[in-house]
Kinemage of the C-alpha trace (Angstrom):
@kinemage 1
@onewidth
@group {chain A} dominant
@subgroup {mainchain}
@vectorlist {calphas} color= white
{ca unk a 1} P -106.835 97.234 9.054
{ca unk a 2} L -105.833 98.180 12.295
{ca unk a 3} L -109.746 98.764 13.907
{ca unk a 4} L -109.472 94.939 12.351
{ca unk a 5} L -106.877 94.109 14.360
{ca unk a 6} L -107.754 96.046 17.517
{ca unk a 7} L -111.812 94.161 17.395
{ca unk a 8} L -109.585 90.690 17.250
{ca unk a 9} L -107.112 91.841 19.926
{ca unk a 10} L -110.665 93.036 22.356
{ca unk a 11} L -112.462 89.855 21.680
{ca unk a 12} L -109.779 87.491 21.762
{ca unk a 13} L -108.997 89.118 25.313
{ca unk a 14} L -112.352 89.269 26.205
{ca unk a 15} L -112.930 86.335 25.425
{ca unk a 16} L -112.194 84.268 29.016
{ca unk a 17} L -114.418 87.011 30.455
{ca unk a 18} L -117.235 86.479 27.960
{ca unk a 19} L -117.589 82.879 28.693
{ca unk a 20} L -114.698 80.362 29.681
{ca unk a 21} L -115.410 77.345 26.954
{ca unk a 22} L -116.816 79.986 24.024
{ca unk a 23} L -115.955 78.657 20.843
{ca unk a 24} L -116.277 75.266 21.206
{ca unk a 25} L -116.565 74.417 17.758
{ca unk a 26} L -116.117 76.487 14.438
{ca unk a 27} L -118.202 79.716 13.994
{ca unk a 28} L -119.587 81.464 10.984
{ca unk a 29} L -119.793 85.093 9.709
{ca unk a 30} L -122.143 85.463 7.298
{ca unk a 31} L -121.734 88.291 5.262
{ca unk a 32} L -124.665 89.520 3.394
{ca unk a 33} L -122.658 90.801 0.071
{ca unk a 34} L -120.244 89.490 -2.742
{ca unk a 35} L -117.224 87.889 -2.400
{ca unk a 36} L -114.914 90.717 -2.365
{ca unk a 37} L -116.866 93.451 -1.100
{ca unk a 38} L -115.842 95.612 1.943
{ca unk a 39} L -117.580 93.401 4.344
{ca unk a 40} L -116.406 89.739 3.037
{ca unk a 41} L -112.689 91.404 3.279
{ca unk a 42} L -113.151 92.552 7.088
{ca unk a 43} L -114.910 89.311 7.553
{ca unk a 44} L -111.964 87.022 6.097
{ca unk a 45} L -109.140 89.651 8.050
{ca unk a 46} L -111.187 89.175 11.502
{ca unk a 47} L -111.949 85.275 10.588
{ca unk a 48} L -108.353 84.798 10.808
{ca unk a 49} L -107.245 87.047 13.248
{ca unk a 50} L -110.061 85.313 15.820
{ca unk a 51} L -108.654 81.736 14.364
{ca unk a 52} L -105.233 82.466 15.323
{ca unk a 53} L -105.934 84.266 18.922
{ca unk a 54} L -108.736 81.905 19.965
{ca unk a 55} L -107.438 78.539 18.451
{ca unk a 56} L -110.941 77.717 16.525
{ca unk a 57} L -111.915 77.689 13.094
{ca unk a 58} L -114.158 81.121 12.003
{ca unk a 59} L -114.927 80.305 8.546
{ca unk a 60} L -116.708 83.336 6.504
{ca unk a 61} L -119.788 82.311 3.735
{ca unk a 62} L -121.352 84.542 1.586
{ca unk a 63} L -124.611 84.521 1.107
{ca unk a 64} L -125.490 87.988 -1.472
{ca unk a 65} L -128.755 89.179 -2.650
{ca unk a 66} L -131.323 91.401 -2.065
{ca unk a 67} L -129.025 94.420 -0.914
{ca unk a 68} L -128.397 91.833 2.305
{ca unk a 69} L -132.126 90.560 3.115
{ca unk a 70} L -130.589 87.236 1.843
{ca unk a 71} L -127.762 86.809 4.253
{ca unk a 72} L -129.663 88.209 6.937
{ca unk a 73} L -132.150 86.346 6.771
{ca unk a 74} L -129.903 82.619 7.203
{ca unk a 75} L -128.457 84.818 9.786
{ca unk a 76} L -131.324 84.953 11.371
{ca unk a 77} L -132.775 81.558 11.150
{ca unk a 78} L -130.027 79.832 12.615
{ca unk a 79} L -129.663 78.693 16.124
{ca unk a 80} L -129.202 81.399 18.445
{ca unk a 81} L -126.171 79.792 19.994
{ca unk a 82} L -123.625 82.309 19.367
{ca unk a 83} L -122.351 80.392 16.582
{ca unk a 84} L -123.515 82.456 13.619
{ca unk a 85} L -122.653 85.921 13.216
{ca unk a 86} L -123.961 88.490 10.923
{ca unk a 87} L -121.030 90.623 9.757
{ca unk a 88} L -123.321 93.729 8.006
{ca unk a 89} L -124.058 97.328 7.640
{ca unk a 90} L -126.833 99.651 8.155
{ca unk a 91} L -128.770 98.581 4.742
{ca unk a 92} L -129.722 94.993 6.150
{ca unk a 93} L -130.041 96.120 9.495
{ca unk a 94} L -131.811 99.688 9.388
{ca unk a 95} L -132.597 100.745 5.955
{ca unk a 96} L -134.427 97.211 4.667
{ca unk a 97} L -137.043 97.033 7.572
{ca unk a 98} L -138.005 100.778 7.152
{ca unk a 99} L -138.784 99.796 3.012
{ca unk a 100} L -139.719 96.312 3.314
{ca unk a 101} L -142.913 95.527 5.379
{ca unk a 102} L -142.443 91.442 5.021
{ca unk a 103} L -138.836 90.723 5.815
{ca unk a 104} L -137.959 87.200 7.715
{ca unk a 105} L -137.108 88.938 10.264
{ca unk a 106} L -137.036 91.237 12.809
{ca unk a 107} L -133.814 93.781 13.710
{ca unk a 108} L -134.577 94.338 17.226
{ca unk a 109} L -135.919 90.727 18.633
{ca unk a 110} L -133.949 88.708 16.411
{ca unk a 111} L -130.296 90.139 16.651
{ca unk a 112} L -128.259 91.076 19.724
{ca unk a 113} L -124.873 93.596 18.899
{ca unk a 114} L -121.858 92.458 19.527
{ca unk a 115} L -119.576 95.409 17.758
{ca unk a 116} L -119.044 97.974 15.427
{ca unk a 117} L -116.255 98.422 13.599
{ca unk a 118} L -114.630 100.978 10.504
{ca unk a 119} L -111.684 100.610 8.463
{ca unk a 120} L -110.123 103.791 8.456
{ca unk a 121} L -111.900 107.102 9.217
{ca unk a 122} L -113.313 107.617 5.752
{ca unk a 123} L -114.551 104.000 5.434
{ca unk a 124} L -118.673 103.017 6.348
{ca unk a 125} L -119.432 101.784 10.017
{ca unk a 126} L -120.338 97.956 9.609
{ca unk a 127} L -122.486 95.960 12.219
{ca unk a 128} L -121.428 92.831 13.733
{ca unk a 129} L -124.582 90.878 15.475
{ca unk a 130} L -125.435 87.374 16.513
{ca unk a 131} L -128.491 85.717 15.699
{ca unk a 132} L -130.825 85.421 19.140
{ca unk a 133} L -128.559 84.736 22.516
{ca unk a 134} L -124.796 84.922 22.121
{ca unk a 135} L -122.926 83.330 24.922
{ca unk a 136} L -122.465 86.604 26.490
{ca unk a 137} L -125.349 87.426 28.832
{ca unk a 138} L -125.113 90.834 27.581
{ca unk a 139} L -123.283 92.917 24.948
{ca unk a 140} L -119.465 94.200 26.737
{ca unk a 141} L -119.000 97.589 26.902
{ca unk a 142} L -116.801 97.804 24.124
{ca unk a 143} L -118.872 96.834 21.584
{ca unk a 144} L -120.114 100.398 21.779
């Protein structure tokens, strides 16, 4: 909870840095697994966190299957505005592409990092990445 709150504390003072009218309308997290799961509850924590410190809607959708190829996929067919966000781990990211030779997409050209983030020490790391561009010309140095 508190790398949670610490992410949402960065971004939402990173933000004026980042880019001076970024969000200008509600963004999405997609998150690749089951309501419920590890991921969808850091998603709806930093969903409301951001919502609170940056004054815009971040609304969280599931979108489950295919040990994440679904929800990266829609991740990565949406408009590379900056909008969309990928909330993941490793599997969708890393593990799929090395198993799967026809995947919708591509890790490296379709995604740009914008974080990683853990729970608690014990807890997996999970990727945060954009679809495309992100308002950000590049990825701040805390994303790490």
């Amino acid at each position: 909870m508190k790398a949670l709150i610490a992410i949402a504390t960065v971004v939402t003072t990173a933000a004026p840095a980042i880019a001076q009218n970024y969000p200008t309308k509600p963004v999405c997290f997609i998150s690749p697994y089951a309501p419920g799961a590890g991921t969808d509850i850091m998603a709806r924590t930093l969903a409301q966190k951001l919502s609170e410190g940056l004054g815009q809607q971040f609304v969280v959708e599931n979108r489950p299957g295919g040990g994440g190829i679904v929800g990266t996929e829609v991740t990565a067919k949406s408009l590379p505005d900056g909008y969309t966000i990928l909330l993941g781990s490793k599997g969708p990211m890393t593990v799929n592409p090395a198993f799967y030779s026809k995947l919708l997409y591509n890790t490296l050209r379709n995604f740009q990092p914008l974080a990683r983030s853990r729970a608690n020490r014990h807890s997996r790391r999970r990727a945060t990445a954009a679809r495309g561009i992100s308002p950000a010309s590049s990825s701040p140095s805390w994303a790490g």
